[in-house]
mmCIF file of the N, C-alpha and C atoms, coordinates in Angstrom:
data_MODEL
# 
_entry.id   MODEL 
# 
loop_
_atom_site.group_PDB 
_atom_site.id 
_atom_site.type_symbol 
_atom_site.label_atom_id 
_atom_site.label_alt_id 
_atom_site.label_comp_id 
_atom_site.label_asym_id 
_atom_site.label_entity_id 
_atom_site.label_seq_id 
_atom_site.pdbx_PDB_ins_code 
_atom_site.Cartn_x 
_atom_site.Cartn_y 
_atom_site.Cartn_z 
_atom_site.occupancy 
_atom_site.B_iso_or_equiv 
_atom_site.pdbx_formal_charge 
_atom_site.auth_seq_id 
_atom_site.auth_comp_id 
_atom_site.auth_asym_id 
_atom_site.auth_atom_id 
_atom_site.pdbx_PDB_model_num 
ATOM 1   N N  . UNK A 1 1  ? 2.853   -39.196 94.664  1.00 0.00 ? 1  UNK A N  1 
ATOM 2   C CA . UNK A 1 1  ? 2.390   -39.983 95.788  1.00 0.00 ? 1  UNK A CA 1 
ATOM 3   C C  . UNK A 1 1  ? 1.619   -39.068 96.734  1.00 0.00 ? 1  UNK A C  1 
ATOM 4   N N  . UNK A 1 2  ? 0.824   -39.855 96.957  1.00 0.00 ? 2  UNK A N  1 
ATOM 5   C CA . UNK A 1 2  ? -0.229  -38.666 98.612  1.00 0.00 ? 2  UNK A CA 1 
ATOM 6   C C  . UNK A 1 2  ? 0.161   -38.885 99.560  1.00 0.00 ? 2  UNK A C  1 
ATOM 7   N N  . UNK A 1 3  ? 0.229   -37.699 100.200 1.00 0.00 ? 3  UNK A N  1 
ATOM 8   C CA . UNK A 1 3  ? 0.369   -37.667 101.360 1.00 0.00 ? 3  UNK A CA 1 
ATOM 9   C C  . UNK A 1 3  ? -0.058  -38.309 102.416 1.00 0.00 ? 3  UNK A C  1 
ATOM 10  N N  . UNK A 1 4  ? 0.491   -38.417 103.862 1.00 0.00 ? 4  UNK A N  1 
ATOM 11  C CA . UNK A 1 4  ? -0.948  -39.209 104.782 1.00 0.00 ? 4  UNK A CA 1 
ATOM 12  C C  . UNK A 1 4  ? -1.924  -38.563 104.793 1.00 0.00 ? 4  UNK A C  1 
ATOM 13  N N  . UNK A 1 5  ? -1.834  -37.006 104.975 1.00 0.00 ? 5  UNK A N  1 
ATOM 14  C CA . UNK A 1 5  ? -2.774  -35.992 105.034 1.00 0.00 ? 5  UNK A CA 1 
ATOM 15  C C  . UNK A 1 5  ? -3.720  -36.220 104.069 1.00 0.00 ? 5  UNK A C  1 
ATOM 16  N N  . UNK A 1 6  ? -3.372  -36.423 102.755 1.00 0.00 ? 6  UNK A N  1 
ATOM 17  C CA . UNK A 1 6  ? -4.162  -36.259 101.861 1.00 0.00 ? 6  UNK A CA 1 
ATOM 18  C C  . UNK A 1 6  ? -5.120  -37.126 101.590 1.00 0.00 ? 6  UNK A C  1 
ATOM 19  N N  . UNK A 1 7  ? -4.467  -39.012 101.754 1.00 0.00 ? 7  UNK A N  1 
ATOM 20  C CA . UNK A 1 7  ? -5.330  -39.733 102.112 1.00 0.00 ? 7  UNK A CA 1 
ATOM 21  C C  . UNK A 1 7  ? -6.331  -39.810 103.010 1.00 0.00 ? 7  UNK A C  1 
ATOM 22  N N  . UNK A 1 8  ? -5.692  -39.412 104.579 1.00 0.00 ? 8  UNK A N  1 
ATOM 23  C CA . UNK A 1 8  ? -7.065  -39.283 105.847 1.00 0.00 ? 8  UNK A CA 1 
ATOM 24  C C  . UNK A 1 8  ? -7.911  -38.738 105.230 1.00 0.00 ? 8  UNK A C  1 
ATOM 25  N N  . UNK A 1 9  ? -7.758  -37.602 104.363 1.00 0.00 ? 9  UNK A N  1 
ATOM 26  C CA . UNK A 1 9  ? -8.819  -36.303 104.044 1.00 0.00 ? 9  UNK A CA 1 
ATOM 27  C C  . UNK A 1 9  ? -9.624  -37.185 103.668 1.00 0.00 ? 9  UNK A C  1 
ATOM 28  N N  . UNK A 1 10 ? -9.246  -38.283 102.150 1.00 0.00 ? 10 UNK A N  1 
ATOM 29  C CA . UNK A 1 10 ? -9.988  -38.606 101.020 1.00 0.00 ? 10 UNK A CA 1 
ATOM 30  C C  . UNK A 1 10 ? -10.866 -39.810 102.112 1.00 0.00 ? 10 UNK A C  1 
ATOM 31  N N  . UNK A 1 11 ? -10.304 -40.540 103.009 1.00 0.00 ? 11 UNK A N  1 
ATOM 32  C CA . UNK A 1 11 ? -11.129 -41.373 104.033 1.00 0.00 ? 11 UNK A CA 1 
ATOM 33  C C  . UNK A 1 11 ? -12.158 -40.586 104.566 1.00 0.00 ? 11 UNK A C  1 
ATOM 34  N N  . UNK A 1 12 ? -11.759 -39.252 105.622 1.00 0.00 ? 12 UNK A N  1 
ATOM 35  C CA . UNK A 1 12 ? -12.936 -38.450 106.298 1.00 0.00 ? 12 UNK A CA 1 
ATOM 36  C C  . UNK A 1 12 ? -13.780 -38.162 104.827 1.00 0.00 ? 12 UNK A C  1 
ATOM 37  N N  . UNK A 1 13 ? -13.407 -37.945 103.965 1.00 0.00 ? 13 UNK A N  1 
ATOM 38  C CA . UNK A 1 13 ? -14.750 -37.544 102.999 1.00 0.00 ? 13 UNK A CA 1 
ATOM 39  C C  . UNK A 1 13 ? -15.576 -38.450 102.723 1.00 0.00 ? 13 UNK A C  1 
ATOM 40  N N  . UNK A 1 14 ? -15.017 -39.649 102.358 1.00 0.00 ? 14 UNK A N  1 
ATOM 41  C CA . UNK A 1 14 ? -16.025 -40.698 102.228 1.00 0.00 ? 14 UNK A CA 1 
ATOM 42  C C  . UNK A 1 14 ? -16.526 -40.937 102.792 1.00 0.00 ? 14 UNK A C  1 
ATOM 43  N N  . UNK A 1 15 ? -16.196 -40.841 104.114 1.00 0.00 ? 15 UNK A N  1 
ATOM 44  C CA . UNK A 1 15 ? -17.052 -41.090 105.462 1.00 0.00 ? 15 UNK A CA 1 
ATOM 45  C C  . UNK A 1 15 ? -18.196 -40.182 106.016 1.00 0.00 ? 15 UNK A C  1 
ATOM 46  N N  . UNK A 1 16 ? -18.005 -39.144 105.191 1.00 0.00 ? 16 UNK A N  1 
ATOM 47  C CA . UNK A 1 16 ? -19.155 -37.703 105.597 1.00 0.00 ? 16 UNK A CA 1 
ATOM 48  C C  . UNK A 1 16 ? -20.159 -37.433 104.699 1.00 0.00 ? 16 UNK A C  1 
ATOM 49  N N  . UNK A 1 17 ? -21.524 -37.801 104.946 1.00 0.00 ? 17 UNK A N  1 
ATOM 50  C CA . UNK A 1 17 ? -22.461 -37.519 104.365 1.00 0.00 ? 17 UNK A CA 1 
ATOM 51  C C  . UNK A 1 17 ? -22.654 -36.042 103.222 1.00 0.00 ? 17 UNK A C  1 
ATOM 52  N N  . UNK A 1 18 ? -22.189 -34.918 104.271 1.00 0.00 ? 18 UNK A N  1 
ATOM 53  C CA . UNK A 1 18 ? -22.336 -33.883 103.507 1.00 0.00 ? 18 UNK A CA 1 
ATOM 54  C C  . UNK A 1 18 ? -20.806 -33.320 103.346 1.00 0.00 ? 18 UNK A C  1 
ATOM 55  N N  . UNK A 1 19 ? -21.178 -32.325 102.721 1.00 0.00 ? 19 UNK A N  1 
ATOM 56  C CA . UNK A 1 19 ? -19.684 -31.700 101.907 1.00 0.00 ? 19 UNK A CA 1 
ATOM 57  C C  . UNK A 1 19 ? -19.919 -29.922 101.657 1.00 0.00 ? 19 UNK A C  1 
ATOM 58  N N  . UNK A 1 20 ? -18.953 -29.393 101.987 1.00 0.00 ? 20 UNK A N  1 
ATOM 59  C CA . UNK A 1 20 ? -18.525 -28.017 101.565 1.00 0.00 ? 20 UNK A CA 1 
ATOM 60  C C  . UNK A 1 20 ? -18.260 -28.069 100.518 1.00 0.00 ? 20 UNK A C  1 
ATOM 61  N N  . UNK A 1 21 ? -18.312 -26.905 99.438  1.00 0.00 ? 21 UNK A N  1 
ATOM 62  C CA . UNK A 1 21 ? -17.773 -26.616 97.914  1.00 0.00 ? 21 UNK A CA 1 
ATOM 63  C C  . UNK A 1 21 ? -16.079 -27.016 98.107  1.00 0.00 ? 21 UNK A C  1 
ATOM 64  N N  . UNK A 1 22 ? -15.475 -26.424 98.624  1.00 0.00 ? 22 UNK A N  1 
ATOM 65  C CA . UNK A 1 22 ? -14.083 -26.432 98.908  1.00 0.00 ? 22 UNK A CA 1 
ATOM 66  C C  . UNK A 1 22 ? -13.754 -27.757 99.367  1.00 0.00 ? 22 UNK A C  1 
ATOM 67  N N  . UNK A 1 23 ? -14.087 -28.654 100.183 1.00 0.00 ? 23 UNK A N  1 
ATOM 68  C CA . UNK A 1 23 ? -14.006 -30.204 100.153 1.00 0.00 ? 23 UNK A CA 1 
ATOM 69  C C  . UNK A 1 23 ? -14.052 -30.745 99.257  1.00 0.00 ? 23 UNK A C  1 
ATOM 70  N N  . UNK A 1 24 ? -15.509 -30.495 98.245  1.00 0.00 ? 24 UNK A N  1 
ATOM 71  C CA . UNK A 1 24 ? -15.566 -31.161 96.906  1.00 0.00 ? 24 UNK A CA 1 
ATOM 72  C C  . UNK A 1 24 ? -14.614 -30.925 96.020  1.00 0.00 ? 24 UNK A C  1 
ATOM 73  N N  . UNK A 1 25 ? -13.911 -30.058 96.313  1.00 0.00 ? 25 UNK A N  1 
ATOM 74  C CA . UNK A 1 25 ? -12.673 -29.367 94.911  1.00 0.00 ? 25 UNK A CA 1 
ATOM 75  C C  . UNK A 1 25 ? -11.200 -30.240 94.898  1.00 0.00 ? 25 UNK A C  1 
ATOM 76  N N  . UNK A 1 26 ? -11.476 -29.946 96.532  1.00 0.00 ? 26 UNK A N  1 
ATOM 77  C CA . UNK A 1 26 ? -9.980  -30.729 96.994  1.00 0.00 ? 26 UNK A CA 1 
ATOM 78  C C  . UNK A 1 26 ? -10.169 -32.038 96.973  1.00 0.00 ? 26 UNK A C  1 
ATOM 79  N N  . UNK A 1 27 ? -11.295 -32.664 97.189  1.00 0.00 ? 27 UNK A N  1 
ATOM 80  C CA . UNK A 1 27 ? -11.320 -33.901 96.564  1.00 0.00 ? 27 UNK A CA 1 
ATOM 81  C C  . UNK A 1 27 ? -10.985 -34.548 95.403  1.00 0.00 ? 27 UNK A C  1 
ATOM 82  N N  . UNK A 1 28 ? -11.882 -33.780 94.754  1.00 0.00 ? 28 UNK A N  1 
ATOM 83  C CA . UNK A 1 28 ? -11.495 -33.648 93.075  1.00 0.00 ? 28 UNK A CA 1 
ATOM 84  C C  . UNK A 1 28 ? -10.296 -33.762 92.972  1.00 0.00 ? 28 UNK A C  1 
ATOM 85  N N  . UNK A 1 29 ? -9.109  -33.024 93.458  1.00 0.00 ? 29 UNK A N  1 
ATOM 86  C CA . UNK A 1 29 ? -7.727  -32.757 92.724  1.00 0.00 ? 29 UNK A CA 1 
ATOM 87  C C  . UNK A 1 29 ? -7.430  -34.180 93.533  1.00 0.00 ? 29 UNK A C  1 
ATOM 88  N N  . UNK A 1 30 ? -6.898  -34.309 94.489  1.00 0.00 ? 30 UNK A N  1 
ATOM 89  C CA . UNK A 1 30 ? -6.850  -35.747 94.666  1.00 0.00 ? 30 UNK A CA 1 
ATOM 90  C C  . UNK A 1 30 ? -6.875  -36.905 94.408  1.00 0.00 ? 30 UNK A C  1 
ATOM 91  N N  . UNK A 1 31 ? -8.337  -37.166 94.200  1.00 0.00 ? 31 UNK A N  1 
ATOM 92  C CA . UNK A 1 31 ? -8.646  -38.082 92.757  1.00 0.00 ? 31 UNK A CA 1 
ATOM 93  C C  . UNK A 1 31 ? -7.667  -37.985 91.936  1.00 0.00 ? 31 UNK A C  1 
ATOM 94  N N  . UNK A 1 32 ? -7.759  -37.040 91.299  1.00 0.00 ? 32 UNK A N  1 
ATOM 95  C CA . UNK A 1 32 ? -7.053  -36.578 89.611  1.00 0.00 ? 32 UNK A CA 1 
ATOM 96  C C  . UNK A 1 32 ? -5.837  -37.155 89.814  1.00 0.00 ? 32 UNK A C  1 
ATOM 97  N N  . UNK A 1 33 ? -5.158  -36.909 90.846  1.00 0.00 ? 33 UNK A N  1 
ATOM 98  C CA . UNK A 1 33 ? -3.612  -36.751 91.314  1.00 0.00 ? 33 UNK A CA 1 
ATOM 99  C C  . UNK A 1 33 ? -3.289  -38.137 92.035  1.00 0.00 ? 33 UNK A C  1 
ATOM 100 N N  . UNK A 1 34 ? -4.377  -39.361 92.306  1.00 0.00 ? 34 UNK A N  1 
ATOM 101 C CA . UNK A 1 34 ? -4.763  -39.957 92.658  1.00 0.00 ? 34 UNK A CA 1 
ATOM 102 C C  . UNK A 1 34 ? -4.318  -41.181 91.500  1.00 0.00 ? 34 UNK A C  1 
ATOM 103 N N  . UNK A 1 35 ? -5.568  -41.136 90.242  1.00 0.00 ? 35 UNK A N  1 
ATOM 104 C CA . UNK A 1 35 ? -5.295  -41.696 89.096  1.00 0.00 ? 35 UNK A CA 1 
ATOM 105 C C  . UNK A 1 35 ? -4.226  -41.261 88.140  1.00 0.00 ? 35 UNK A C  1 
ATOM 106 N N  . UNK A 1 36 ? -3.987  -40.010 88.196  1.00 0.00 ? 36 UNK A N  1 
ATOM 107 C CA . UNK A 1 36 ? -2.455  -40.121 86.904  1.00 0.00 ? 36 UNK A CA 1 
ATOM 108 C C  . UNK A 1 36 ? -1.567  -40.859 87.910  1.00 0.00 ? 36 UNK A C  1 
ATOM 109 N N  . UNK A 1 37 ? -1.369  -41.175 89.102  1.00 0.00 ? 37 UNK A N  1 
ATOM 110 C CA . UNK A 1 37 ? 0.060   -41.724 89.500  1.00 0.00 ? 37 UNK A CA 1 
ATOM 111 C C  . UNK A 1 37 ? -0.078  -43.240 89.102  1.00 0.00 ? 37 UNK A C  1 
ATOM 112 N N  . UNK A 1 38 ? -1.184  -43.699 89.311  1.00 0.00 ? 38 UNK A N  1 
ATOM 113 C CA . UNK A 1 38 ? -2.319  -44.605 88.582  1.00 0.00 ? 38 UNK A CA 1 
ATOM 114 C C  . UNK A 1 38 ? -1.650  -45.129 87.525  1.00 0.00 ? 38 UNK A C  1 
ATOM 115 N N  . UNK A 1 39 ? -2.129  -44.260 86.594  1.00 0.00 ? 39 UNK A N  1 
ATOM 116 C CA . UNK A 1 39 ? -1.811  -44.682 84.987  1.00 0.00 ? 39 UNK A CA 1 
ATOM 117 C C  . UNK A 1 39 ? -0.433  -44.591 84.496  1.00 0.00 ? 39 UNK A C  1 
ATOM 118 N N  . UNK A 1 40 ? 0.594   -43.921 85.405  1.00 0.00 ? 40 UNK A N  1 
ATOM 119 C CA . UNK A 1 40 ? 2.096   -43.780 85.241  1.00 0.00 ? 40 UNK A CA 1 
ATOM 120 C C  . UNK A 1 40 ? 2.595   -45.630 85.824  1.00 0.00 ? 40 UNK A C  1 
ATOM 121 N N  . UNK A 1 41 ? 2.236   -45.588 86.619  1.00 0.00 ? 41 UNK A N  1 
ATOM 122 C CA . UNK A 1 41 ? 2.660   -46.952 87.324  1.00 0.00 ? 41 UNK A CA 1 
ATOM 123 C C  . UNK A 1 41 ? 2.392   -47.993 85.801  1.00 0.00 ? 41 UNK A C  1 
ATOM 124 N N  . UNK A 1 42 ? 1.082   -47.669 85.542  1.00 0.00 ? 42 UNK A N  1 
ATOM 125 C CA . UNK A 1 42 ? 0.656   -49.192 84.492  1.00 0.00 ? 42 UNK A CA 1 
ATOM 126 C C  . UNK A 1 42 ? 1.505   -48.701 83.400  1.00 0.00 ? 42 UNK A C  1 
ATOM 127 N N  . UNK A 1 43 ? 1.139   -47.473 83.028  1.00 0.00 ? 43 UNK A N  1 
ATOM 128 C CA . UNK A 1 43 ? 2.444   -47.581 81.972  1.00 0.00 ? 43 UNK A CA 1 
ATOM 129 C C  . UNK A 1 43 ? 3.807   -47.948 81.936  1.00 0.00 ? 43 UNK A C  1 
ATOM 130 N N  . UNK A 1 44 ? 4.496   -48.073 83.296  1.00 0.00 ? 44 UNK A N  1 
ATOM 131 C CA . UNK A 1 44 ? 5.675   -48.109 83.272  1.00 0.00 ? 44 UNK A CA 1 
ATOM 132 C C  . UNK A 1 44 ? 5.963   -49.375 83.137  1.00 0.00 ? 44 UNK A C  1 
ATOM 133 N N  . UNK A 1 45 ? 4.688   -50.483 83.554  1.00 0.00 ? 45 UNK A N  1 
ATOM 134 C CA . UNK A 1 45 ? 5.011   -51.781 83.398  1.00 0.00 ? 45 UNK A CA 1 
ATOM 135 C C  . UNK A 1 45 ? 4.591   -52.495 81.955  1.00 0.00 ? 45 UNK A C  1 
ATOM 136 N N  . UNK A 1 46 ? 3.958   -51.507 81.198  1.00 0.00 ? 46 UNK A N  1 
ATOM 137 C CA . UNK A 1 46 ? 3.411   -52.272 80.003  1.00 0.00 ? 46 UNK A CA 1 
ATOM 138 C C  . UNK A 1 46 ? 4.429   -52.588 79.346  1.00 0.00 ? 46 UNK A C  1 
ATOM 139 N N  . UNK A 1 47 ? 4.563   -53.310 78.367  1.00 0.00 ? 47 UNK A N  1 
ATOM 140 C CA . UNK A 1 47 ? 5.580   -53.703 77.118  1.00 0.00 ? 47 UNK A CA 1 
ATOM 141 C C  . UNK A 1 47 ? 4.925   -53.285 75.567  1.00 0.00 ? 47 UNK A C  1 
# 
């Protein structure tokens, strides 16, 4: 699960035209960490 922190971040990024290398990274993992909790959830409900 994300954090609040982690979400505001992923909001202020979307919201900001430009980006640092290091924003883009930590974004990235986010995402990532974002969708596997994602795909754990659907799996847990499939049959």
């Amino acid at each position: 699960m994300l954090t609040q922190k982690e979400l505001n971040f992923i909001i202020a990024f979307k919201q900001t035209q430009f980006h640092r290398f290091r924003e883009i990274e930590t974004f990235a993992k986010l995402c990532k960490k974002l969708s596997k909790q994602k795909s754990q959830t659907d799996n847990s409900k499939s049959f």
